[in-house]
C-alpha positions as CSV (number, residue, x, y, z in Angstrom):
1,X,-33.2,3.2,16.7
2,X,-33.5,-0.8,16.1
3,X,-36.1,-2.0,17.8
4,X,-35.4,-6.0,18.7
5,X,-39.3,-7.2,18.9
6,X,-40.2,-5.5,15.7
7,X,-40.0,-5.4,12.2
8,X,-36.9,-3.1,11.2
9,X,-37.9,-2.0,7.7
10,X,-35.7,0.4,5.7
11,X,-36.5,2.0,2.5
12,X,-34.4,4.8,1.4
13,X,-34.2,6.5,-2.1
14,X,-31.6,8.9,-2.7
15,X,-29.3,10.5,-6.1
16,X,-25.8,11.7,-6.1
17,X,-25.6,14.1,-8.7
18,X,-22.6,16.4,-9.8
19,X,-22.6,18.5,-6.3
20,X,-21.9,15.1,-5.0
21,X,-19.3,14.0,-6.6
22,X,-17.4,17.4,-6.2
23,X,-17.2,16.6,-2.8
24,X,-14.9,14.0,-3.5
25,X,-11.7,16.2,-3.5
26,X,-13.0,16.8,0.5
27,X,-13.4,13.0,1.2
28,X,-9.8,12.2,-0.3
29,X,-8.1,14.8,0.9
30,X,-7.2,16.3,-2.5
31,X,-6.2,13.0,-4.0
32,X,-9.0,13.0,-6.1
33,X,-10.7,15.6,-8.0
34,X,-13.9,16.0,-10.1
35,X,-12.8,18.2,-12.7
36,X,-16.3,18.6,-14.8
37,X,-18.8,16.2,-16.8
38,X,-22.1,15.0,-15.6
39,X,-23.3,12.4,-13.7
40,X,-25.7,10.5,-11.5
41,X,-26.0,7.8,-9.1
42,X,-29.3,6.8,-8.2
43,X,-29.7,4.0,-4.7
44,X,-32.9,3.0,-3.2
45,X,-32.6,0.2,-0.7
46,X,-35.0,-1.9,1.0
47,X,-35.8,-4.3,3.2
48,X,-35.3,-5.3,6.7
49,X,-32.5,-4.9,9.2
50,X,-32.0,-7.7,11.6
51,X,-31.0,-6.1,15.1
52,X,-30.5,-9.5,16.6
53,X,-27.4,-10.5,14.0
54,X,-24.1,-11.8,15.7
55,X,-22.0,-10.1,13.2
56,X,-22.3,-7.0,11.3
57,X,-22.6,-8.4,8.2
58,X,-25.7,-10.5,9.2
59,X,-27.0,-6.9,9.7
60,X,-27.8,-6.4,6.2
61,X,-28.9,-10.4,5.0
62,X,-32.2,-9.1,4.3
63,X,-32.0,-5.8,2.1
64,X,-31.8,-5.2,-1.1
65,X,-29.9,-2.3,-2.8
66,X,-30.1,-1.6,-6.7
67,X,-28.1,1.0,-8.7
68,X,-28.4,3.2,-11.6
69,X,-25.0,4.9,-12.9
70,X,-24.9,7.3,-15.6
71,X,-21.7,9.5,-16.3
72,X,-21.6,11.6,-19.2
73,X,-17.7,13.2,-20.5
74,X,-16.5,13.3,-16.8
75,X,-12.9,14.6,-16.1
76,X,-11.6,13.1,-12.7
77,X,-8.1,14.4,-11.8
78,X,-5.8,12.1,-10.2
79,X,-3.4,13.9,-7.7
80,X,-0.8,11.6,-7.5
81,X,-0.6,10.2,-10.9
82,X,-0.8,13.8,-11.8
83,X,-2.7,13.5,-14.9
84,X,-6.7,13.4,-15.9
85,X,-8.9,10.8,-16.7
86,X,-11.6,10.7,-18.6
87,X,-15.1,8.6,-18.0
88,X,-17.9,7.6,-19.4
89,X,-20.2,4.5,-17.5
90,X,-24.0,3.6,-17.4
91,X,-25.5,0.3,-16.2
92,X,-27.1,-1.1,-13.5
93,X,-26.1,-3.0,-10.0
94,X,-27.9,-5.1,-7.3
95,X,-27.3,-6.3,-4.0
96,X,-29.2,-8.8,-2.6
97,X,-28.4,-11.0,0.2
98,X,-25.1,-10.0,0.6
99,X,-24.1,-10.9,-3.5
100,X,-23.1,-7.6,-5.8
101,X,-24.6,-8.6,-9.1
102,X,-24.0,-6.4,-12.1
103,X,-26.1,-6.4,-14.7
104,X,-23.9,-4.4,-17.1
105,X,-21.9,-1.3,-16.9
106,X,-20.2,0.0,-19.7
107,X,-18.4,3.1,-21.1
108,X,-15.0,4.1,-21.6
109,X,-11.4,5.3,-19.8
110,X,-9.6,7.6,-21.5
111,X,-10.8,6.4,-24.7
112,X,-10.7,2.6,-24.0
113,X,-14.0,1.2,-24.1
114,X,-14.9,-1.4,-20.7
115,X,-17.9,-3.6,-19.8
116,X,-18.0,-4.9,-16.7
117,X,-20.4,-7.9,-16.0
118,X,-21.1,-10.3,-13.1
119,X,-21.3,-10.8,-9.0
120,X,-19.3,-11.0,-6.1
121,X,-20.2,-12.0,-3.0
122,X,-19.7,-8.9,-0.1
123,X,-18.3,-11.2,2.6
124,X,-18.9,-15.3,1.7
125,X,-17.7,-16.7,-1.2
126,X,-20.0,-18.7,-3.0
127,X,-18.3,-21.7,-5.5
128,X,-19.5,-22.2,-9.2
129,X,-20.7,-18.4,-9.4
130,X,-19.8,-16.4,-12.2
131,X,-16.9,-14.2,-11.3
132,X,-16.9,-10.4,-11.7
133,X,-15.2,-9.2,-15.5
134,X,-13.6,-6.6,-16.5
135,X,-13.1,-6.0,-20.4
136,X,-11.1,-3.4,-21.3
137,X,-10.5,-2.9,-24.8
138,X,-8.8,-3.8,-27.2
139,X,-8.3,-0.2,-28.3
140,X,-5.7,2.7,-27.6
141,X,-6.1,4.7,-23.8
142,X,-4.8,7.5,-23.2
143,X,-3.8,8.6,-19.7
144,X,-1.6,11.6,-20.0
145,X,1.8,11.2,-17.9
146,X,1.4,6.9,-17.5
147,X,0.3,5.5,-20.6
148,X,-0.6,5.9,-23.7
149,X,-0.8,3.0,-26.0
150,X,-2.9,0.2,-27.3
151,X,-4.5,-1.9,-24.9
152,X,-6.3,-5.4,-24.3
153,X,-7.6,-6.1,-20.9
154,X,-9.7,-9.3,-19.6
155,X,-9.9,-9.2,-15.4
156,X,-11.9,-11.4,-13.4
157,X,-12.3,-11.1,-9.8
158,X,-13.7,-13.5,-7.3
159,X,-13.8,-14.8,-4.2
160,X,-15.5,-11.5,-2.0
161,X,-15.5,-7.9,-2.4
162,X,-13.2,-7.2,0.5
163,X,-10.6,-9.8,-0.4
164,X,-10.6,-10.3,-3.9
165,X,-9.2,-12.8,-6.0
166,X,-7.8,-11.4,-9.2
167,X,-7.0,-13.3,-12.5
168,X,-7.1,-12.8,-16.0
169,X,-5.0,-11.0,-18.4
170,X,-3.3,-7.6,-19.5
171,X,-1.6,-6.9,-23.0
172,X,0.1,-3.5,-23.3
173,X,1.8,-3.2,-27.0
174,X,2.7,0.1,-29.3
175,X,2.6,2.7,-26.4
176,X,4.6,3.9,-23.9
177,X,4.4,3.8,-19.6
178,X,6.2,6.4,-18.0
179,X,6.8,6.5,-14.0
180,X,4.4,9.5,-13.2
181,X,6.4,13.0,-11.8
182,X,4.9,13.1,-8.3
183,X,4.1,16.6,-7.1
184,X,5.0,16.2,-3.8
185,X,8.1,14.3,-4.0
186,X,10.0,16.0,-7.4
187,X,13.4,15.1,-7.3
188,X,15.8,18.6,-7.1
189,X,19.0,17.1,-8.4
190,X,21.1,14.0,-8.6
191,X,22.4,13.7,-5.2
192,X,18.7,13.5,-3.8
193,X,18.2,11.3,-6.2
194,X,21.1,8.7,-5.2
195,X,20.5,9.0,-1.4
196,X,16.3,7.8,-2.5
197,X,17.7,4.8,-4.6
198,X,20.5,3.8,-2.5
199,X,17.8,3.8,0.8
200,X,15.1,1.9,-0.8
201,X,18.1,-0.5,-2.3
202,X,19.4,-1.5,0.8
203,X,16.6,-2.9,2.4
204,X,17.5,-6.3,2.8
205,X,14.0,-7.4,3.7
206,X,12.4,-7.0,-0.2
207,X,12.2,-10.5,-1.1
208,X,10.1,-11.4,2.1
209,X,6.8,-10.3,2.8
210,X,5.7,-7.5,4.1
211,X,3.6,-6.6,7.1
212,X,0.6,-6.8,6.8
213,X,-1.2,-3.5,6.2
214,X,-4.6,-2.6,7.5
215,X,-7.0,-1.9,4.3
216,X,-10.1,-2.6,3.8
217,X,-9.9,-4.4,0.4
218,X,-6.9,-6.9,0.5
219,X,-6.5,-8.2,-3.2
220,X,-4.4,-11.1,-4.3
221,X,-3.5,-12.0,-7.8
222,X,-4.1,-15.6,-8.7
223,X,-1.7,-16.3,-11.8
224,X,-2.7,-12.8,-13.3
225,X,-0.9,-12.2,-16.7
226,X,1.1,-9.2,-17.5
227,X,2.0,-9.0,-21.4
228,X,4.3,-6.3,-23.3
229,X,3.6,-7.0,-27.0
230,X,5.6,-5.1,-29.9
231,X,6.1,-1.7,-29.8
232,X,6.0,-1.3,-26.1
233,X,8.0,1.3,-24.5
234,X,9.4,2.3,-20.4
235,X,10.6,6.0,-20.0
236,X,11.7,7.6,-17.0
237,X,13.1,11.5,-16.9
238,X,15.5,11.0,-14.3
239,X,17.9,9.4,-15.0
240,X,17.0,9.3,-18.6
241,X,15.2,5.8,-19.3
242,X,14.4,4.9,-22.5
243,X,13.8,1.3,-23.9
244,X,11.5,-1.2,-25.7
245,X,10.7,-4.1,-24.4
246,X,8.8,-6.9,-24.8
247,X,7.6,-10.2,-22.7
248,X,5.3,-11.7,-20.4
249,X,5.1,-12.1,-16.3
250,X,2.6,-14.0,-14.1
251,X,2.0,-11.9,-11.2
252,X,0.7,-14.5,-7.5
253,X,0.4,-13.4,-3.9
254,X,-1.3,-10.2,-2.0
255,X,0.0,-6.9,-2.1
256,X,2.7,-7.6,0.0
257,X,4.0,-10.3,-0.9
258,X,3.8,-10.0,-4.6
259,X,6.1,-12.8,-6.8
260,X,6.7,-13.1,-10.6
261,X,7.3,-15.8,-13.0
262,X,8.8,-14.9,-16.4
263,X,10.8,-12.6,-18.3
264,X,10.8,-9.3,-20.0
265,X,13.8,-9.1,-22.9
266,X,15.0,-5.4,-23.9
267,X,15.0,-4.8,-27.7
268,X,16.6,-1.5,-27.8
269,X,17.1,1.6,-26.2
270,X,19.2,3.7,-23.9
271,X,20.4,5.2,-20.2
272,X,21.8,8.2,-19.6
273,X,24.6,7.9,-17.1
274,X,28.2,9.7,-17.0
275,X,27.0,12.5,-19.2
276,X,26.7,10.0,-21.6
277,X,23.7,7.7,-23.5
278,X,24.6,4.2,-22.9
279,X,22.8,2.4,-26.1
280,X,21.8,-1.8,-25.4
281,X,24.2,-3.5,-27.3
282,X,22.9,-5.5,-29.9
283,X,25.2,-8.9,-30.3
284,X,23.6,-10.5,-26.7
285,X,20.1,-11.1,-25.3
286,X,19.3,-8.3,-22.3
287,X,16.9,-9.7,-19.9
288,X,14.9,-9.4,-16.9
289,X,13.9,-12.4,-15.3
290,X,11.4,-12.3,-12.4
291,X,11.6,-15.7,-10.3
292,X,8.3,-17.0,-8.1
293,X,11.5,-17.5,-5.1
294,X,11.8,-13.4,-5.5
295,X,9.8,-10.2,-5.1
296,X,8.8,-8.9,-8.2
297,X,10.2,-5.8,-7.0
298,X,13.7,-7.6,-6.8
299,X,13.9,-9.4,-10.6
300,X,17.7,-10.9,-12.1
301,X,18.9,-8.4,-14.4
302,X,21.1,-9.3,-17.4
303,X,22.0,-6.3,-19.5
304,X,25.0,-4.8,-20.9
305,X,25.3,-1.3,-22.6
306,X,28.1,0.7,-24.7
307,X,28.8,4.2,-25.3
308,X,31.7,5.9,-27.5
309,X,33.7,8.5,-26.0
310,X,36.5,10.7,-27.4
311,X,39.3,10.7,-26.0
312,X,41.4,13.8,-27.4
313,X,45.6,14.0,-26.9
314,X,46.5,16.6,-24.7
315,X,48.3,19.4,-26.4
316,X,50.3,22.3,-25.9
317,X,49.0,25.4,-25.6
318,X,51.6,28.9,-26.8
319,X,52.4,31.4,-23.7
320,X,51.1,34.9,-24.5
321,X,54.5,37.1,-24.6
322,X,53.9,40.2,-22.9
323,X,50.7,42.0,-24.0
324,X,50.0,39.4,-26.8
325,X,46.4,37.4,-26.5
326,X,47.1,33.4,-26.4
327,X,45.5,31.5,-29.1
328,X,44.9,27.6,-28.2
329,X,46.8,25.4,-31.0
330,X,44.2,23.3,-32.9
331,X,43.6,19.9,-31.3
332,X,44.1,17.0,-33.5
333,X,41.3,16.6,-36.3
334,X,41.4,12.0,-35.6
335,X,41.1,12.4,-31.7
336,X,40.9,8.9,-30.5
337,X,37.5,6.9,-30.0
338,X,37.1,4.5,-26.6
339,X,33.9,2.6,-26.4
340,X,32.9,2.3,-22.8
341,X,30.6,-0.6,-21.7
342,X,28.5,-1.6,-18.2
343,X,27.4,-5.1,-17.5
344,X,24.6,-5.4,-14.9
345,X,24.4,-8.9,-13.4
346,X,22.6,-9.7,-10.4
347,X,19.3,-9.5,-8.4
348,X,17.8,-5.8,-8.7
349,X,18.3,-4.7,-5.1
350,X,21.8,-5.7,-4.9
351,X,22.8,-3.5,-8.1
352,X,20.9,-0.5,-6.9
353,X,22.6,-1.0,-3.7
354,X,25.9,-1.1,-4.8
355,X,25.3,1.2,-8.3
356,X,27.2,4.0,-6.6
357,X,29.5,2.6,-4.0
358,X,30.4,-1.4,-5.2
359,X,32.2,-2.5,-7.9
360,X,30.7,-2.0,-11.2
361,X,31.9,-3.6,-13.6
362,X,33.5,-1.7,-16.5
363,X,35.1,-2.7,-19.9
364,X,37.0,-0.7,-22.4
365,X,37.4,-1.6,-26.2
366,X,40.4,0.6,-27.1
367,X,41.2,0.2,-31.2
368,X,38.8,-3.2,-31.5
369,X,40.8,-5.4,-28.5
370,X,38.9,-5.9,-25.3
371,X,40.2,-5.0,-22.2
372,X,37.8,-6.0,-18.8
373,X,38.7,-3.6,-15.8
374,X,37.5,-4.0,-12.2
375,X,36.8,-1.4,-10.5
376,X,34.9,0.6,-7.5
377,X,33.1,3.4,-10.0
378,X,30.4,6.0,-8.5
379,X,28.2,6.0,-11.4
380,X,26.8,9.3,-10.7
């Protein structure tokens, strides 16, 4: 026990090795996994504790901690990404009088190679101190079921380690993201599907912030840069999402209150709706603008997409006479061609809310003349 009229000294020494660090499926509930690879943590911290602190933070003003990580070829499942990543780190760490200073720790992620360099204060912040970084890349990663694709990545944080300010850059080009297929909450067909979109749609409350929730590390962006160069591609299975895009957004606020400034244009690509693949058309810009007065959850949407249907003239079909087997008469070999097109306009939420219950609106090009038609269409 602390002893208030004498010196409190602590030195402790101690190595998490791979034993360890399979424990960390127990401690997150399954979230996380160690799959395999090899690794080692070694703290020893010193120092004196001061019983006599009126916080808990001036607890620890006087010790030192200092950190050796090596991981070798480590596979760490992610539960509910549902894929594996893969890790490589060594370097060193320090804290001393409350600061994290690291030295250097480098490696790779799935492939990418990262250094990370600098300090950050635990509690204070401390002005004209050089801010944590985060390099990542510029190379291809690899994480199977999210990304995969070339990528460039330059973070700084700063400010404290339990509310950190985040700035800096990321540049995602030639690769793909995909919305990861969540174990838990698979989607069994379209009407479960609807009911999901049409619930989180309707809440009218998206472009104001959200309450406050109680974590321990509260992170807000500081005019952090998102970039989609050339080549950069969305996909979703359900409904079947497919496009390139390309743009850049600056990301401000805390987690729940997150805003966007910028716009993302779509080049090409396709959604599958109607038992149909509506293709971007190609004679108009398709954007999606995100607005610092909006969530950037909740972003204007400008696109319009066509299909071509066939629209084949009914016929007659022969009676069978008596014990005779009916043959169908051949249908005609030019069946006529309707190209069907859908404009989205409007803020995000409002679409998804009305997608299957407002008015959608809905144009037809019968033989090369235009002809807009209003009308209350249930998309799925």
């Amino acid at each position: 026990p602390l002893q208030p009229d004498r010196n409190n000294l602590v030195d402790i020494k101690a190595k998490i090795d791979n034993q360890a660090f399979e424990l960390i499926s127990a401690f997150t509930q399954g979230q996380v996994q160690w799959v395999k690879g090899n690794g080692e943590i070694a703290i020893a911290i010193d120092g004196e504790l001061n019983p006599q602190a009126d916080t808990f933070r001036g607890l620890f003003d006087n010790l030192v901690a200092q950190t050796a990580i090596e991981i070798q070829d480590a596979i760490i499942k992610n539960k509910p990404l549902g894929n594996d990543i893969q890790l490589t780190a060594v370097g060193n760490a320090t804290l001393n009088i409350q600061i994290v200073k690291v030295d250097e720790i480098s490696g790779s992620l799935s492939q990418a190679n990262f250094i990370i360099t600098g300090t950050l204060p635990l509690f204070e912040p401390i002005s004209n101190s050089q801010p944590l970084n985060i390099a990542l890349g510029p190379g291809d990663i690899k994480l199977k079921g999210l990304y995969n694709g070339e990528i460039d990545a330059n973070v700084n944080i700063s400010h404290t380690v339990f509310n950190p300010a985040i700035d800096g850059s990321l540049l995602l080009k030639d690769g793909r993201v995909s919305i990861p297929e969540f174990a838990d909450e698979e989607v069994e067909n379209t009407e479960e599907l609807k009911a999901r979109l049409t619930n989180s749609a309707t809440d009218k409350a998206i472009n104001q912030p959200r309450k406050a929730q109680n974590l321990p590390i509260n992170p807000t962006f500081r005019d952090f840069k998102l970039i989609l160069g050339k080549g950069f591609r969305f996909t979703q299975n359900l409904p079947r999402v497919n496009f390139r895009l390309a743009g850049e957004v600056t990301v401000n606020g805390g987690l729940n209150n997150l805003q966007g400034d910028g716009q993302i244009e779509l080049k090409r690509g396709s959604l599958f709706l109607l038992e149909n693949s509506f293709f971007i058309t190609r004679d108009r810009k398709q954007t999606i603008t995100f607005l610092p007065s909006q969530s950037l959850l909740n972003p204007q949407l400008d696109i319009e997409l066509q299909t071509t249907v066939v629209d084949a003239p009914n016929f007659d079909r022969l009676e069978a006479q008596d014990s005779e087997i009916r043959e169908d008469i051949v249908a005609a070999a030019n069946p006529e061609q309707i190209d069907v097109g859908i404009l989205i306009d409007g803020e995000a939420q409002q679409i998804l809310a009305s997608i299957y219950t407002a008015t959608t609106y809905i144009y037809i090009l019968t033989l090369h003349d235009a002809l807009p038609i209003s009308t209350n269409t249930r998309i799925f």
